[in-house]
C-alpha positions in Angstrom: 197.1 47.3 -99.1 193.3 48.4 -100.1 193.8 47.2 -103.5 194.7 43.7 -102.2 191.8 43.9 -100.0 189.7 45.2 -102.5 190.8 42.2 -104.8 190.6 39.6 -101.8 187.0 40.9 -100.9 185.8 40.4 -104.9 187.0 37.1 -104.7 185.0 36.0 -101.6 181.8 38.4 -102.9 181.9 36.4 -106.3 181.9 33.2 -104.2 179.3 33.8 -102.1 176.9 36.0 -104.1 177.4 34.0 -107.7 176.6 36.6 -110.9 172.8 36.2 -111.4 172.8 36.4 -114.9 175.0 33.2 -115.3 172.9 31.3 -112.8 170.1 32.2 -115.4 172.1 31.1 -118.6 172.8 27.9 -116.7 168.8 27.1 -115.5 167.9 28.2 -119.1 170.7 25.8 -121.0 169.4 22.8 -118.4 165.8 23.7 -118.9 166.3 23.2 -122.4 168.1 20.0 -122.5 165.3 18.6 -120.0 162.8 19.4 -122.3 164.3 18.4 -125.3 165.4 14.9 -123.9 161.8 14.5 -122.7 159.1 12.3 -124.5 156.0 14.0 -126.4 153.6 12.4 -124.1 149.5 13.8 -123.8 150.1 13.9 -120.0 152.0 17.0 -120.7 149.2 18.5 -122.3 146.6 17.1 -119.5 148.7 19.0 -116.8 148.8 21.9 -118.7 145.2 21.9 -119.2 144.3 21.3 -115.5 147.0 24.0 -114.3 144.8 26.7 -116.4 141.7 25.5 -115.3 142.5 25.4 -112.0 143.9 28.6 -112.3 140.8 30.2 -113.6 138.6 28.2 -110.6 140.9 30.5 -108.1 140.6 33.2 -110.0 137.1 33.3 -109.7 137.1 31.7 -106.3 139.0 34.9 -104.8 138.3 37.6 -107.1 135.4 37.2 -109.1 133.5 36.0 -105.8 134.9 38.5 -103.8 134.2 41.1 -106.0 130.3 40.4 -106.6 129.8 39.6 -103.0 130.9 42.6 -102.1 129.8 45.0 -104.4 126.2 42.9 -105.8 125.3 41.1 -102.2 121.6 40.2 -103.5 123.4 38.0 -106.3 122.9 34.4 -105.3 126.4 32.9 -106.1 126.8 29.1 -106.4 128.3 27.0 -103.2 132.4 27.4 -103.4 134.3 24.9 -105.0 137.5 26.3 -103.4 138.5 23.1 -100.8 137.8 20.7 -104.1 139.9 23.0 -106.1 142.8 23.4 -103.1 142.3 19.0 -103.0 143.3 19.1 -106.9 146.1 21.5 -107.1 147.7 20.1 -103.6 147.5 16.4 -105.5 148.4 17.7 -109.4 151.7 18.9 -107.2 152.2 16.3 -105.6 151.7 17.7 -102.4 149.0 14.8 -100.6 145.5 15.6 -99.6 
């Protein structure tokens, strides 16, 4: 009786909670087909660039700033570029202004 349970609940966890690492080999295996299907195109590079720089502007928009303003107040820091940054990011994903 348990061990038909036991099978029966097994069945139903496998269903509802799918094995992780399989979902992985799957994204991976479509992830690579994607990219090998996909034209060698400079936009690729353009949005790569842009994602690090942008990266770096946030970086120093909430760390760097944060740190120096706290622990150098008599620094004068340049104005903030973070809403023009935010504008770029929300528009490089597609996201609207």
């Amino acid at each position: 009786m348990f061990d038909l349970l036991g099978k029966l609940l097994g069945k139903v966890a496998d269903r509802v909670l799918p094995d992780r690492a399989k979902v992985n080999e799957a994204q991976s295996r479509i992830n690579e087909q994607e990219i090998a299907g996909a034209p060698s195109s400079p936009l690729r590079l353009w949005r790569s660039f842009l994602g690090w720089v942008l990266a770096l502007i946030f970086a120093w928009e909430i760390i760097g700033r944060g740190i120096i303003a706290t622990y150098f107040p008599d620094v004068t820091l340049p104005p903030s570029v973070l809403k023009e940054s935010t504008s770029l990011l929300m528009a490089m994903l597609g996201m609207g202004l």
